[in-house]
MIKE-510171 format. One record per atom (N, C-alpha, C): x, y, z. Coordinates in steps of 0.2 Angstrom, whole numbers, plus 5000, padded with zeros to 4 digits. Layout:
# MIKE-510171
XYZ/...
//
This chain:
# MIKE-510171
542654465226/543254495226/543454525233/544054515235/544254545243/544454625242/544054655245/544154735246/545054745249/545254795246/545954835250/545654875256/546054865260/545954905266/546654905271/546954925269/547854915274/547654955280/547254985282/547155015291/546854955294/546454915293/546054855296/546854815296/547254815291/547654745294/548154795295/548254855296/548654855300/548654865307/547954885309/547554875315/547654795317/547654755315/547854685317/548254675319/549054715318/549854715317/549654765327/549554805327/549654855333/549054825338/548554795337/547954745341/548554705347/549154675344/549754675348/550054695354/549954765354/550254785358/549954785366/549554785366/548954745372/549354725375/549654665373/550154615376/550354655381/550654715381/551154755384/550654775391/549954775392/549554785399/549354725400/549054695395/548554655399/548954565397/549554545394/549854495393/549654425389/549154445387/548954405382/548454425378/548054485381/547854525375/547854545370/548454555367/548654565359/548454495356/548654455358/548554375354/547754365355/547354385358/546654385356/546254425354/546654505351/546354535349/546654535341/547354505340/547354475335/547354435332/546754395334/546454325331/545754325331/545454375333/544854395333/544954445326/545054505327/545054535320/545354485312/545754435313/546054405308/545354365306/545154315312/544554265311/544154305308/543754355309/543354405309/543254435301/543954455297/544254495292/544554455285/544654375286/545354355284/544854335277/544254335276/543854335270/543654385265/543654435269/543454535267/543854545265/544554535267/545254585263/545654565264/546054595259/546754565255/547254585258/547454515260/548054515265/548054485271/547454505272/547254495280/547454425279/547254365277/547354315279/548354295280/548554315275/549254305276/549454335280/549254415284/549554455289/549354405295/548854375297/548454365303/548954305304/549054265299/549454185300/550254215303/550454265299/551154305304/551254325306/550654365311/550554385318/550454315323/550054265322/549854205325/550454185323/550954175320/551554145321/552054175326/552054245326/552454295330/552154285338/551654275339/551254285347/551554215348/551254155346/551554095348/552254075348/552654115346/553354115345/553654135354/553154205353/553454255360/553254225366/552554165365/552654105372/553054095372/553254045368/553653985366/554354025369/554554085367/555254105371/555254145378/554654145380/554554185387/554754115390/554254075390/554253995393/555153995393/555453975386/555953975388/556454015392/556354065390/556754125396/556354085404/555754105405/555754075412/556153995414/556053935410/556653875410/557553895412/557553955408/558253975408/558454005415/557954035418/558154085423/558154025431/557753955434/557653935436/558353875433/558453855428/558853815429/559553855428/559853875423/560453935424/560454005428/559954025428/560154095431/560054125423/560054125418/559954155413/559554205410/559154185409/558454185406/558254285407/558454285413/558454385417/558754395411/559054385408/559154435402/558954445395/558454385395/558154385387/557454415390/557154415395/556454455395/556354525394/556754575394/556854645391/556954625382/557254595382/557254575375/556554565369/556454525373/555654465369/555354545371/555254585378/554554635379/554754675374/555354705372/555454765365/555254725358/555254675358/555354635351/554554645352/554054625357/553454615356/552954675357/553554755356/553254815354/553754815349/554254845346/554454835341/554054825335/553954745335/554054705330/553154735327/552854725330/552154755327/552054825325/552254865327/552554925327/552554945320/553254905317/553254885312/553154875308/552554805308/552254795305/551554825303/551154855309/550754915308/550854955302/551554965304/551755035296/551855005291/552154955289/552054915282/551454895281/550954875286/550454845284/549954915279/550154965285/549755045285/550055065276/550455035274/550955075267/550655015260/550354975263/550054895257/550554845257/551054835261/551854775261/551654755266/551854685266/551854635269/552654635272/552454625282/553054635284/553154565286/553554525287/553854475288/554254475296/554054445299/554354465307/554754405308/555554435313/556054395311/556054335317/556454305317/556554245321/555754225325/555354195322/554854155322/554854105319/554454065324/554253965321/553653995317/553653955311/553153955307/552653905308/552153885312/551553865314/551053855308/550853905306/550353915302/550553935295/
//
């Protein structure tokens, strides 16, 4: 039987924020605690898969933004955007996870 523990997964939601010093340190410390946890406790594994969805997502639209900004001139304006969403959004999810709900993080590819 998988023990309850919402600080552990919600330590996996805020494991994220890394991203914001070190640029990809959130995405390996949250695949290390999910790898780690995703048999122990309840939730974990469906919270790690929507984290892992939302980090691979936030490549996938940096990449684009940098595509945009070399061939349009555009793209300078979605990177403020993706760096709030990739505080934000775990943020978030932290606290839902901290309360026992499942948060749902928006505009992601669903990978896993």
């Amino acid at each position: 039987m998988l023990q309850r523990d919402h600080t552990t997964v919600a330590l996996l939601h805020y494991a994220q924020l890394l991203n914001a010093i070190t640029g990809i340190g959130g995405l390996i410390a949250a695949a290390i605690i999910w790898q780690m946890k995703k048999d122990e406790i309840a939730g974990m594994d469906e919270n790690g898969r929507e984290v892992m969805n939302f980090q691979i997502s936030l490549i996938l639209y940096t990449a684009a933004a940098g595509i945009l900004v070399f061939a349009l001139g555009l793209g300078l304006l979605l990177y403020p955007l993706i760096y709030l969403a990739g505080i934000a959004f775990p943020i978030i999810g932290g606290i839902r996870a901290a309360n026992g709900s499942f948060y749902r993080y928006p505009s992601i590819i669903r990978f896993l």
